[in-house]
C-alpha positions in Angstrom: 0.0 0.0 0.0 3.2 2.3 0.7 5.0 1.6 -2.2 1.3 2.3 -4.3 1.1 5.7 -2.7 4.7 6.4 -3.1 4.1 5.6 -7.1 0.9 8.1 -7.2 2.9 11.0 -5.9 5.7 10.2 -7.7 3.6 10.6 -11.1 2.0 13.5 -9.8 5.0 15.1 -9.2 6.8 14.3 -12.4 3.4 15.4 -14.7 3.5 19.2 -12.5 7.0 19.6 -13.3 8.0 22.4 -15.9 10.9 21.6 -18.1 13.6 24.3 -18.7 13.1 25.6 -22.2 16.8 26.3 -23.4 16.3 28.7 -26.3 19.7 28.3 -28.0 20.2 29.0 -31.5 22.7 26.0 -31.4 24.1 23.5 -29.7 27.3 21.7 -29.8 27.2 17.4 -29.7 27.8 16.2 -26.2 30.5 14.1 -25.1 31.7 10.5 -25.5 28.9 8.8 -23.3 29.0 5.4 -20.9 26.0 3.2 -21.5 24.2 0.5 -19.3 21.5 -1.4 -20.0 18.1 -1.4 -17.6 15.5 -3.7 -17.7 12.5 -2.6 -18.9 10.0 -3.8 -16.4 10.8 -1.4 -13.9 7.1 0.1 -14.3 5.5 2.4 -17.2 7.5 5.4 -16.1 11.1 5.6 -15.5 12.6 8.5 -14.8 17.2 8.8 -14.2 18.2 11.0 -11.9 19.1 14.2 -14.4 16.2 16.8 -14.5 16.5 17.1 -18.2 16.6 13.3 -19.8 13.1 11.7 -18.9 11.6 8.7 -20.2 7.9 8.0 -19.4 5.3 5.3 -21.3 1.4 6.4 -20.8 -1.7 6.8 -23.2 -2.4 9.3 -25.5 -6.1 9.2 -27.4 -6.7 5.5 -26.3 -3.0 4.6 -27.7 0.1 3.5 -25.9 3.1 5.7 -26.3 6.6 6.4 -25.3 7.8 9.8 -25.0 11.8 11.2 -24.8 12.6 14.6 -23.4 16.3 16.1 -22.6 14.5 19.8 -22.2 15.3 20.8 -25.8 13.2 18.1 -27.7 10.1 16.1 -27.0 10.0 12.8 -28.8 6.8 10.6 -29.0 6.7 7.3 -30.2 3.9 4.5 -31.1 4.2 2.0 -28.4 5.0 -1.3 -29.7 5.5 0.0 -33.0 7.8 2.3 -32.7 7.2 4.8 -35.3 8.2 8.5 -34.5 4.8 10.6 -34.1 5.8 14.0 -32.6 8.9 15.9 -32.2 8.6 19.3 -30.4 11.1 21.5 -30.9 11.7 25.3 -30.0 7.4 25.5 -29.0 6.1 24.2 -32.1 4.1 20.9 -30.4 5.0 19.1 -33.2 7.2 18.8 -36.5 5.5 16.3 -37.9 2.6 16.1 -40.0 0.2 15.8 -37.3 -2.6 15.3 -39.6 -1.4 12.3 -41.3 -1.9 9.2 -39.5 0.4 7.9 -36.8 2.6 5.4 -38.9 2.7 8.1 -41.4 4.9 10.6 -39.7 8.6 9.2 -38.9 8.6 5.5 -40.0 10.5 2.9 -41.3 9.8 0.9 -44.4 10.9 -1.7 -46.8 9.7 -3.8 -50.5 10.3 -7.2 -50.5 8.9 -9.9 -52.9 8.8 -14.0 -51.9 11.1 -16.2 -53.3 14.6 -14.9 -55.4 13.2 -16.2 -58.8 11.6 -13.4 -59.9 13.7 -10.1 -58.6 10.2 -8.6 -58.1 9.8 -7.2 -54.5 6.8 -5.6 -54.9 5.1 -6.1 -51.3 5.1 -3.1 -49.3 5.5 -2.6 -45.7 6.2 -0.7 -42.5 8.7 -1.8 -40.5 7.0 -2.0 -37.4 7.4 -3.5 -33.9 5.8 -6.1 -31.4 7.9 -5.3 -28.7 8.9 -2.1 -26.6 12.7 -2.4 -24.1 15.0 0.4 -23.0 17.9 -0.8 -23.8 19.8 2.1 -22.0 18.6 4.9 -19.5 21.4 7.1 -17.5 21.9 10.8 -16.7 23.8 11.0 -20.0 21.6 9.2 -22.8 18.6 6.8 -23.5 18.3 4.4 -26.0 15.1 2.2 -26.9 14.3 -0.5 -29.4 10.5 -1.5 -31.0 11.4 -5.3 -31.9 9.1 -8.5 -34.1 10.2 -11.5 -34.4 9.7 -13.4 -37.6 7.2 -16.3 -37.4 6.3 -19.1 -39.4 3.0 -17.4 -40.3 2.5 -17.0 -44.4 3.2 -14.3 -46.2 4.5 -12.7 -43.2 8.2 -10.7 -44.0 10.7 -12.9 -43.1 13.0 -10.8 -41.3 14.0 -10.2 -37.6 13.8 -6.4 -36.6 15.4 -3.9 -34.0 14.2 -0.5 -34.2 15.9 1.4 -32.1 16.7 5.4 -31.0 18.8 7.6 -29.2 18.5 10.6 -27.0 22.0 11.9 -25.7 21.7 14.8 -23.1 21.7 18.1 -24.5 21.7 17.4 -28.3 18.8 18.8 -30.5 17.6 16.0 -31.8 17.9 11.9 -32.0 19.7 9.3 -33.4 17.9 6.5 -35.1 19.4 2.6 -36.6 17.9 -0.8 -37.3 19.1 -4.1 -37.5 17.5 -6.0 -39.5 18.2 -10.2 -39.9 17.4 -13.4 -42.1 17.0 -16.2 -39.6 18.5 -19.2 -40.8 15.1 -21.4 -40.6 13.2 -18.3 -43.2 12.2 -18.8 -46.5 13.6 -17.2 -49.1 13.4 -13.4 -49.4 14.5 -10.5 -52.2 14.3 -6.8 -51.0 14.0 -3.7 -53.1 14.1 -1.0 -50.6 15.0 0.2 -47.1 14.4 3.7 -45.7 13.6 6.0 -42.9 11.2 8.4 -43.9 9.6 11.4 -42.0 7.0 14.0 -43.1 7.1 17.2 -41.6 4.4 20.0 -41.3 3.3 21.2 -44.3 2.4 24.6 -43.4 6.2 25.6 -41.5 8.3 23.8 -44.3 8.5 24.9 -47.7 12.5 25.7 -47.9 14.4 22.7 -48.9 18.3 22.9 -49.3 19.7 19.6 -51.0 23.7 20.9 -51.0 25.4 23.9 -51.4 23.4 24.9 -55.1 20.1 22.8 -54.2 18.3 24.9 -52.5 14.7 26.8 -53.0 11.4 27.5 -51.7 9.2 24.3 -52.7 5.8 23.4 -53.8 3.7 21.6 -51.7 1.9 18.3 -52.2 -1.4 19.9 -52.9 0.5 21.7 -56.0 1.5 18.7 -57.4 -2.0 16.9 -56.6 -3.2 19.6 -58.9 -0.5 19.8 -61.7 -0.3 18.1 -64.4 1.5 14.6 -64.9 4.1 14.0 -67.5 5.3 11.4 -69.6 7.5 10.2 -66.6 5.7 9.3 -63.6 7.3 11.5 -60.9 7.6 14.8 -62.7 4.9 17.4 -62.3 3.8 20.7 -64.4 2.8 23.0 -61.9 -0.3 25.0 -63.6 -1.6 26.2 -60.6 0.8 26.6 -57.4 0.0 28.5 -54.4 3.4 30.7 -54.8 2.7 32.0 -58.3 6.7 32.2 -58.7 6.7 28.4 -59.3 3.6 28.1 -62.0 4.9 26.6 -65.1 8.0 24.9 -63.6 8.2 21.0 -63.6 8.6 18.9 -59.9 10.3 15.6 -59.8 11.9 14.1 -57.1 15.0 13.0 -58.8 16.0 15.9 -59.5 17.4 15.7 -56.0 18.8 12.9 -55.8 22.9 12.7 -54.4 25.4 10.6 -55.0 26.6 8.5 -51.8 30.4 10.2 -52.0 27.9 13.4 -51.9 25.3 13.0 -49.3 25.7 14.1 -46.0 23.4 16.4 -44.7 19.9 17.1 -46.3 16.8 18.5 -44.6 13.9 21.2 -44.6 13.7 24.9 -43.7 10.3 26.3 -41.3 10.4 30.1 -41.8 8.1 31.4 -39.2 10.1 30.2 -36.7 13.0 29.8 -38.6 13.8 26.1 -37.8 16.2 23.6 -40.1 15.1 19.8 -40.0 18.2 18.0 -41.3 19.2 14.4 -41.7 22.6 13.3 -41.0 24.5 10.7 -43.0 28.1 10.6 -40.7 29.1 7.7 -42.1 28.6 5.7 -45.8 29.1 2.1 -44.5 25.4 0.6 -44.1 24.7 2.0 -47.6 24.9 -0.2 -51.1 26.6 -0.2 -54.2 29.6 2.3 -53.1 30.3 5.6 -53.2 28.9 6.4 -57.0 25.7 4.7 -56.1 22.7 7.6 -56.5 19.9 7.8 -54.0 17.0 9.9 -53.2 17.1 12.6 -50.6 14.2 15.3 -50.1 11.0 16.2 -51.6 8.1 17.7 -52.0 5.8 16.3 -49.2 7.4 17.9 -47.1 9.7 14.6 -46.9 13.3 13.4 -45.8 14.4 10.1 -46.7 17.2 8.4 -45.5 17.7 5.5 -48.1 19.5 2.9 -47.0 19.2 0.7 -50.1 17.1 0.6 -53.0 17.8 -0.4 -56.8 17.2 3.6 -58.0 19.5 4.2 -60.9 21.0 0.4 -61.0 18.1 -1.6 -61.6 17.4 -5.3 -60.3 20.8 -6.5 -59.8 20.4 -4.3 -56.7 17.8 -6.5 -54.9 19.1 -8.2 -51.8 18.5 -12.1 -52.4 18.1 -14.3 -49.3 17.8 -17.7 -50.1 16.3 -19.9 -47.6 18.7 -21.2 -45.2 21.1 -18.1 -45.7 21.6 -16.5 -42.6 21.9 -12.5 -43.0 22.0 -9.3 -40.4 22.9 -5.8 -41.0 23.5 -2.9 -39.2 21.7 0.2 -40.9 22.7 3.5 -39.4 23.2 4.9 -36.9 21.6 8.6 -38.7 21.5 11.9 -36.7 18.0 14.0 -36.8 19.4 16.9 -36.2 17.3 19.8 -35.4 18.9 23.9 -35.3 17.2 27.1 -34.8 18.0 30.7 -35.1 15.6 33.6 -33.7 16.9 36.9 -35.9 18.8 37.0 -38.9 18.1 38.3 -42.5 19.1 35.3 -43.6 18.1 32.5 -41.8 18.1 29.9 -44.4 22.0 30.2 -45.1 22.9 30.6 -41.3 20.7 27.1 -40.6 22.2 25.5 -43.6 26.0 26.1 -42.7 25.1 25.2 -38.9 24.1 21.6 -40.2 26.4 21.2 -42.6 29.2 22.0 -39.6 27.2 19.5 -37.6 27.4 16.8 -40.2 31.2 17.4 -40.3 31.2 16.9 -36.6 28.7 13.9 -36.8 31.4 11.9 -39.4 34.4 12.7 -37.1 33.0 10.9 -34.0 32.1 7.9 -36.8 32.2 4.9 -35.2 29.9 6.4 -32.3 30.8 5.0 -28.9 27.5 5.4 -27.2 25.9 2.5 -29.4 24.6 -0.6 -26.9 24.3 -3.2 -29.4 27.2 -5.8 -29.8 26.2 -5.9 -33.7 27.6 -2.5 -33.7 31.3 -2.5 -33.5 32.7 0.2 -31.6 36.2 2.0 -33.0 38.7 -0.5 -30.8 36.5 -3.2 -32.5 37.8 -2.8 -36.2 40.7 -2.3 -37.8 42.5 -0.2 -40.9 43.7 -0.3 -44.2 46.3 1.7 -46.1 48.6 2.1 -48.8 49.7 4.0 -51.7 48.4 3.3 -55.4 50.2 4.1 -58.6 49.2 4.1 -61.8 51.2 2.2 -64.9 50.5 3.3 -68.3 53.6 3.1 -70.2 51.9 5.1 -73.4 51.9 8.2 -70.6 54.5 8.1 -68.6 57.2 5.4 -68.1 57.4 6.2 -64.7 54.6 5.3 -62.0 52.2 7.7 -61.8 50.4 8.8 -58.3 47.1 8.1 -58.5 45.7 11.1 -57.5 42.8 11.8 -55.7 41.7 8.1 -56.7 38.7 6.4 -54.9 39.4 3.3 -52.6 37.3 0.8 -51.4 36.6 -2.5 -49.1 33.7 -4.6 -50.3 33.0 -8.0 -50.2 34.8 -10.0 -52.4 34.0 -10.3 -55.7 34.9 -9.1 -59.3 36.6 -6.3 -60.5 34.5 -3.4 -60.2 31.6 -5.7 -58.4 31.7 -3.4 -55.6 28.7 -1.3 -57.5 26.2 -4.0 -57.4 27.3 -5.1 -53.9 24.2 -5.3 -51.3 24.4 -7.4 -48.4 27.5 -6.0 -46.7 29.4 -3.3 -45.5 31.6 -0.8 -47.6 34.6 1.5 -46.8 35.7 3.9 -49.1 38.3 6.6 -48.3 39.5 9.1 -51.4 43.1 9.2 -51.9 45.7 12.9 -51.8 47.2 13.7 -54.3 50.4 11.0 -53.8 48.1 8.2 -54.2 47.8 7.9 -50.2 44.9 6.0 -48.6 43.8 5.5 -45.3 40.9 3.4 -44.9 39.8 3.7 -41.0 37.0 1.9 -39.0 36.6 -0.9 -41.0 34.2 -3.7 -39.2 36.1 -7.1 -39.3 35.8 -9.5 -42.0 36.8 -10.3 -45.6 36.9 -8.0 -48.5 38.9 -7.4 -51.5 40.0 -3.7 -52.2 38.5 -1.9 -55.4 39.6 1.9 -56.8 38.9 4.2 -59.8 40.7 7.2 -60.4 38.9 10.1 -62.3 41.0 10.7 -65.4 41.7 7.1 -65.8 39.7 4.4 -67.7 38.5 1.4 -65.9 38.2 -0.5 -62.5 41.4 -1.6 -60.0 40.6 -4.4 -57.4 43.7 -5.9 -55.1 44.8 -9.5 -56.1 44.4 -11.2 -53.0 41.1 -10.9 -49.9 42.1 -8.9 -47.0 41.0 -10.5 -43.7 41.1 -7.1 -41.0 40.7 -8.3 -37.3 40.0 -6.0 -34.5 42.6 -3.4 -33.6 44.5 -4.2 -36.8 46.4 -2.1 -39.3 47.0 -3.6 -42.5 49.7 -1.8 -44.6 49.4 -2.6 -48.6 52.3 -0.6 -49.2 52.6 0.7 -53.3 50.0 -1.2 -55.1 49.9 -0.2 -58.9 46.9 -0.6 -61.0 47.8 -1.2 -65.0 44.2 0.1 -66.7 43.5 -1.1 -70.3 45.6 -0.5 -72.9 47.0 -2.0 -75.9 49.0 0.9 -77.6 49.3 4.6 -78.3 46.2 6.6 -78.7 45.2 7.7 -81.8 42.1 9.9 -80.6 39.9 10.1 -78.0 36.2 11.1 -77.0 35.7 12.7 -73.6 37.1 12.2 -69.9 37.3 9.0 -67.9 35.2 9.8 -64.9 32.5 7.7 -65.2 30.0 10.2 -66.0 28.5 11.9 -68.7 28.7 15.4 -67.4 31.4 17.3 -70.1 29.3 16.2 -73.2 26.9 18.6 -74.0 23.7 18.9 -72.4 21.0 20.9 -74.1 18.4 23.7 -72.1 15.3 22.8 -71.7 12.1 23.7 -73.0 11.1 26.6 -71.6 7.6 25.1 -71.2 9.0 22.3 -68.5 12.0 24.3 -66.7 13.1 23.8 -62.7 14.1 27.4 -62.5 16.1 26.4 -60.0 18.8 24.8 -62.9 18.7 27.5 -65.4 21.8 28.9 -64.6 23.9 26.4 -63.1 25.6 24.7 -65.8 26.6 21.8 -63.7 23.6 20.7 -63.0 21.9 21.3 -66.0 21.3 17.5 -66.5 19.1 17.6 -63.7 16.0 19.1 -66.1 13.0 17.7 -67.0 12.7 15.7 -71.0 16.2 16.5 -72.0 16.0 13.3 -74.1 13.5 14.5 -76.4 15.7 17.6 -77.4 17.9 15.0 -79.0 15.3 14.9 -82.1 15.0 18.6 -82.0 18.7 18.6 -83.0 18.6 15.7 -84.8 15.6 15.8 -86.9 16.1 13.5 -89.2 20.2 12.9 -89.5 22.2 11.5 -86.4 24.8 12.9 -85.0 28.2 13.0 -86.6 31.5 13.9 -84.6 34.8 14.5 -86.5 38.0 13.9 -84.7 40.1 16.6 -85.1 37.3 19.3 -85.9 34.4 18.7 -83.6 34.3 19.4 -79.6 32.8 17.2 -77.3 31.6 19.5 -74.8 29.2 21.2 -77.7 29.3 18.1 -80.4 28.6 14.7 -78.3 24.7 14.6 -77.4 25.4 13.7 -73.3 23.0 10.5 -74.4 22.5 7.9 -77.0 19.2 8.2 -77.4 15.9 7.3 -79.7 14.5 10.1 -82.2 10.9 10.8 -81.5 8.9 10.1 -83.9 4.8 11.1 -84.9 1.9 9.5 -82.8 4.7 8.7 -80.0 6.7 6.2 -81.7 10.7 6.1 -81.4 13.5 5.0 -83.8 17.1 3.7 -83.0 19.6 5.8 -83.5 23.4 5.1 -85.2 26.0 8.1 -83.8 29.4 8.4 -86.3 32.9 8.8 -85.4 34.5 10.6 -88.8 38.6 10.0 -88.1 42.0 9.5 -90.6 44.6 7.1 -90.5 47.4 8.2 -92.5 48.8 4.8 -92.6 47.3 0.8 -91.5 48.9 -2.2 -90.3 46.7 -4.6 -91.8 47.7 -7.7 -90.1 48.0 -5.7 -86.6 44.7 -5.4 -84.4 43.7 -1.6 -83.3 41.5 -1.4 -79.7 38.8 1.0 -78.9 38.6 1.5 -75.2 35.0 2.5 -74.6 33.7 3.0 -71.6 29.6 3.5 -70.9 28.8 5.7 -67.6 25.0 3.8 -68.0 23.0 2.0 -69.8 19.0 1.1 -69.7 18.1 -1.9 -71.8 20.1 -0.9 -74.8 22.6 -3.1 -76.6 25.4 -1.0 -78.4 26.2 -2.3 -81.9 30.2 -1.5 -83.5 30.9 -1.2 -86.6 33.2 0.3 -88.5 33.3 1.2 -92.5 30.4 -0.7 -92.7 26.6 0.4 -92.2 23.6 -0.9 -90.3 22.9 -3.3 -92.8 26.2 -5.4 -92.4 26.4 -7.8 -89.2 27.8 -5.9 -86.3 32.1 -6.1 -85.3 31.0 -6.5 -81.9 27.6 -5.7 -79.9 27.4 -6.4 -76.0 24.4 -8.0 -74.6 20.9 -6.4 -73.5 22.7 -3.7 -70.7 21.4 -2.4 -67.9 18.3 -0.8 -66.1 19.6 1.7 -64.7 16.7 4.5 -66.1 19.3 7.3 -65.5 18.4 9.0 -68.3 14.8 9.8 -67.2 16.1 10.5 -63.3 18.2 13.1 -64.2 21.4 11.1 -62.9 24.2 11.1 -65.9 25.4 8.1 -64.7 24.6 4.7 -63.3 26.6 1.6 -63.6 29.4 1.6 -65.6 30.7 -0.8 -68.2 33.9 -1.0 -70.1 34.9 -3.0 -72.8 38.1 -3.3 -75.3 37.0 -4.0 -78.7 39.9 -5.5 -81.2 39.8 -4.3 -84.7 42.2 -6.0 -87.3 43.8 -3.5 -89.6 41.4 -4.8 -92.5 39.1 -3.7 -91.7 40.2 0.1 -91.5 41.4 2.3 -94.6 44.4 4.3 -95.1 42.6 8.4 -94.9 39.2 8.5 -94.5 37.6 5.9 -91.8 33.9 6.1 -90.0 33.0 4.1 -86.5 29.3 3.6 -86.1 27.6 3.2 -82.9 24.4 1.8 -82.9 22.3 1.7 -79.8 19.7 -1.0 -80.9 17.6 -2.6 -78.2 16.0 0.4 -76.5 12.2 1.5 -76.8 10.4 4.8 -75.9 12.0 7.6 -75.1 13.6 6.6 -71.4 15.7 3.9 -73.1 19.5 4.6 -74.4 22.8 5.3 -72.7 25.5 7.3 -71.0 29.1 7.4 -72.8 32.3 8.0 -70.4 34.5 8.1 -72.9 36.5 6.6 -76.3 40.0 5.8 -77.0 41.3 4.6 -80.4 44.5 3.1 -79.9 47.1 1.6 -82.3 48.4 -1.1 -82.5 50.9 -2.5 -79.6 54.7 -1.1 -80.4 56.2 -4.3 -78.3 
């Protein structure tokens, strides 16, 4: 009876208490933190002994819910489930979307399809909880996890979950990170998609800021709703927007899209009060398909995703494939929600954006966080390092070594060379090289991998000759490694830049009838706007395009994609592109190469010929490529492909010669791909 009157005043005291609102513009991360774990059944309310971290579970209208407070944010969550359905912050109640429903604010969710036969994973889900545990609850932080357990039950998602966020004392916002797992005794399983997704309130946040050049007041979903749809799904004309400044501009979420290397910090702008939203990505482990892999950010909704996985801009070799018996787990995350405020300033948005973007610096320094409680996340005296120095060896340049500069270095799970980009199940580590060729690649989980690099200016993929085992605490030292890319003799000519995009060809404006205004005058993103492929037949009525070595530019002469010509009642054509180049002399009994090297490809098979026409059987054609649908997303890129084609001397003439590219499989107008670049070499002088 004591101890049930003890309990009664204890709640009543803790419900009269007034929190301490700090109103700080900012506020720096807090320390390295201790955990300890505390068994949840200690009652619904459990409070530690600072006056500013509380952890309570009670009822809000008839539902269960768990609520996080260190004095400068208020989380709630559903309660098993686990989904985040207010954050107040700065005395706006909530951030979220309060008039969507309660596992439509801050939720995870995945696509998944039965079986691995099919690479269709098109059941959807949220990735909900059964259970409810604090995992850790001490002056310092808290940290909770929603958990289900997989069941035998049909057409139930075969996968083990752990939900989990943080709340560290004093830091504007949360950290979130799940763990998902195959049992060993699940049926087989393919997954499309994993992602963390929250929608804020519609009427506070319009500003969106992307990076640096991507940023601008947004439409809002009701604009859309009312627009009118284009030929590609996700792009909008807005006809009748509620900020007149936008009418007649075209809305498509991929026109935000990042690169991994490129995404770190991406979020949404309230102005009345001037609050920043901003998701966090400190570190680019727990995401697939490497550093050149492109993924969604923000968008109209107001939304911010955190994509963990998904096939964008790759296509189905991206789907995770879990055969039955194969046991699999993964750490995704740890992300920072990190939430910044300022009270006066003429320029809010700026000030907000460079406070996050120093907090996302800050966020990737203290990478491997060391207030994680889970023992599938290894903590920084639990992995080891990698380093080296690579060279590169192309005798036709240089006869010495040369530094490769600035190159892009890797750990993935072994494989192929250049396999790393359609790599899913595991964990990645890229660091970018200085300019000797130096590498350190730090905070590397233990395990196997081999080690994979590209260097812009430089065709083709490197990958180490034997699999690196790195053990906790170790530093494995590679020493000079030297990566020999194609090459069979001196070049003769050559068609753009090896960086595994087609970003120096030239890319045409838009019609001024379906423009993101946004884009208009930045010229390096001007493959971002909307039906670029159709201005291929505006140029190219009814000829293709011809390029002459020696007289023609690529940066104004090289269409930046291989695509169909448009013809009447919305029918396409194939297209053949010439190369016009002279050989003053031929070794006929010698073969000649052409390096070529596609930065993406969306079911399209490239024909080669050369001297001859369409009508004569093909020199060489690869096989039906990709699905990458880059060209349509705005991403000029997606996988890349490389191939060295031989060319006996025959079949080339002394003066005058033509190479014809045929890209002959596509349909519609989304089909076709990127070039990287061309290299006509001679033959070898050894």
């Amino acid at each position: 009876m004591k101890s049930e009157n003890w309990r009664k005043r204890f709640n009543l005291i803790l419900c009269s208490s007034l929190y301490v609102i700090l109103h700080l513009c900012f506020l720096p991360s807090s320390s390295s933190l201790q955990t300890k774990t505390i068994n949840s059944t200690r009652g619904p309310e459990l409070v530690s002994s600072s006056s500013t971290l509380r952890i309570r579970q009670t009822t809000q209208r008839h539902r269960k819910v768990v609520i996080l407070d260190n004095g400068l944010v208020q989380l709630t969550f559903s309660n098993p489930h686990g989904d985040v359905i207010g954050i107040r912050y700065n005395n706006i109640k909530n951030l979220l979307e309060n008039g969507n429903k309660y596992g439509n604010r801050g939720y995870w969710d995945i696509q998944w399809g039965e079986g691995t036969t099919s690479s269709s994973a098109n059941n959807y889900e949220r990735l909900v909880g059964t259970r409810f545990e604090i995992i850790t609850a001490n002056d310092d932080q808290i940290e909770i996890s929603f958990t289900k357990r997989w069941n035998d039950s049909s057409k139930v998602l075969p996968i083990n979950l752990d939900k989990r966020y943080i709340m560290l004392r004093d830091y504007p916002g949360f950290y979130t990170y799940g763990i998902l797992e195959h049992p060993k005794d699940a049926p087989a399983i393919q997954i499309g998609v994993i992602r963390a997704s929250f929608k804020l309130k519609e009427n506070k946040f319009n500003y969106m800021a992307i990076s640096d050049d991507r940023q601008r007041i947004m439409p809002s979903a009701l604009d859309r709703k009312k627009g009118q749809k284009l030929a590609y799904p996700e792009a909008v004309l807005l006809t009748n927007p509620s900020n007149p400044n936008l009418k007649g501009e075209v809305d498509d979420k991929y026109q935000y899209s990042s690169d991994h290397k490129e995404i770190r910090v991406h979020g949404w702008i309230s102005s009345n009060p001037s609050i920043g939203f901003w998701i966090i990505t400190p570190s680019h482990e727990f995401l697939t398909a490497g550093p050149t892999k492109q993924e969604l950010t923000s968008h109209v909704g107001p939304t911010s995703l955190s994509v963990f996985m998904s096939c964008h801009y790759v296509g189905k070799h991206l789907i995770i494939k879990l055969e039955k018996g194969e046991e699999w787990k993964k750490v995704f995350g740890p992300i920072p929600i990190f939430l910044n405020s300022v009270s006066s300033n003429p320029n809010p948005h700026s000030v907000l954006w460079e406070n996050a973007k120093s907090q996302a610096k800050d966020e990737g320094s203290k990478w491997p966080y060391n207030f994680i409680n889970s023992k599938d996340f290894p903590l920084s005296n639990q992995r080891g390092s990698v380093k080296g120095q690579l060279f590169v060896q192309d005798r036709y340049l240089n006869k010495n070594n040369m530094k490769a500069k600035f190159a892009y270095i890797g750990l993935a799970a072994p494989g192929k060379v250049g396999s790393w980009q359609w790599e899913n199940k595991g964990y990645q580590f890229w660091n970018e090289a200085d300019t000797e060729g130096n590498f350190f690649i730090k905070n590397v989980r233990p395990g196997n991998y081999n080690l994979y690099a590209w260097i812009p200016g430089v065709i083709g993929d490197y990958m180490y000759n034997r699999t690196i085992s790195v053990e906790p605490g170790s530093t494995i030292d590679l020493y000079n490694i030297v990566y020999i890319p194609p090459r069979n003799g001196p070049t003769l000519w050559e068609i753009g830049i090896p960086d595994r995009t087609a970003s120096e060809f030239y890319v045409p404006d838009p019609l001024p009838n379906v423009t993101n205004r946004l884009f208009t005058n930045q010229s390096e993103n001007k493959f971002r706007q909307y039906g670029l492929w159709d201005r291929y037949t505006d140029l190219y009525p009814k000829e293709d395009l011809i390029y002459t070595i020696g007289v023609s530019d690529y940066r104004r002469d090289w269409f930046f994609a291989h695509v169909n010509r448009k013809l009447q009642h919305g029918k396409y054509q194939h297209t053949t592109w010439q190369v016009k180049f002279k050989l003053e002399e031929v070794i006929l009994s010698k073969n000649y190469t052409l390096q070529l090297a596609l930065a993406s490809a969306s079911l399209s098979s490239l024909q080669i010929r050369f001297n001859e026409d369409t009508s004569y059987r093909p020199l060489y054609a690869t096989h039906l490529l990709g699905r990458d649908n880059s060209i349509p997303r705005h991403g000029i890129h997606g996988s890349y492909w490389i191939f060295s084609i031989n060319i006996l001397g025959n079949r080339l003439h002394q003066g005058e010669n033509t190479l014809y590219l045929t890209q002959a499989k596509s349909v519609g107008p989304f089909g076709g791909l990127f070039y990287d670049y061309l290299r006509f070499e001679a033959p070898s002088q050894t």
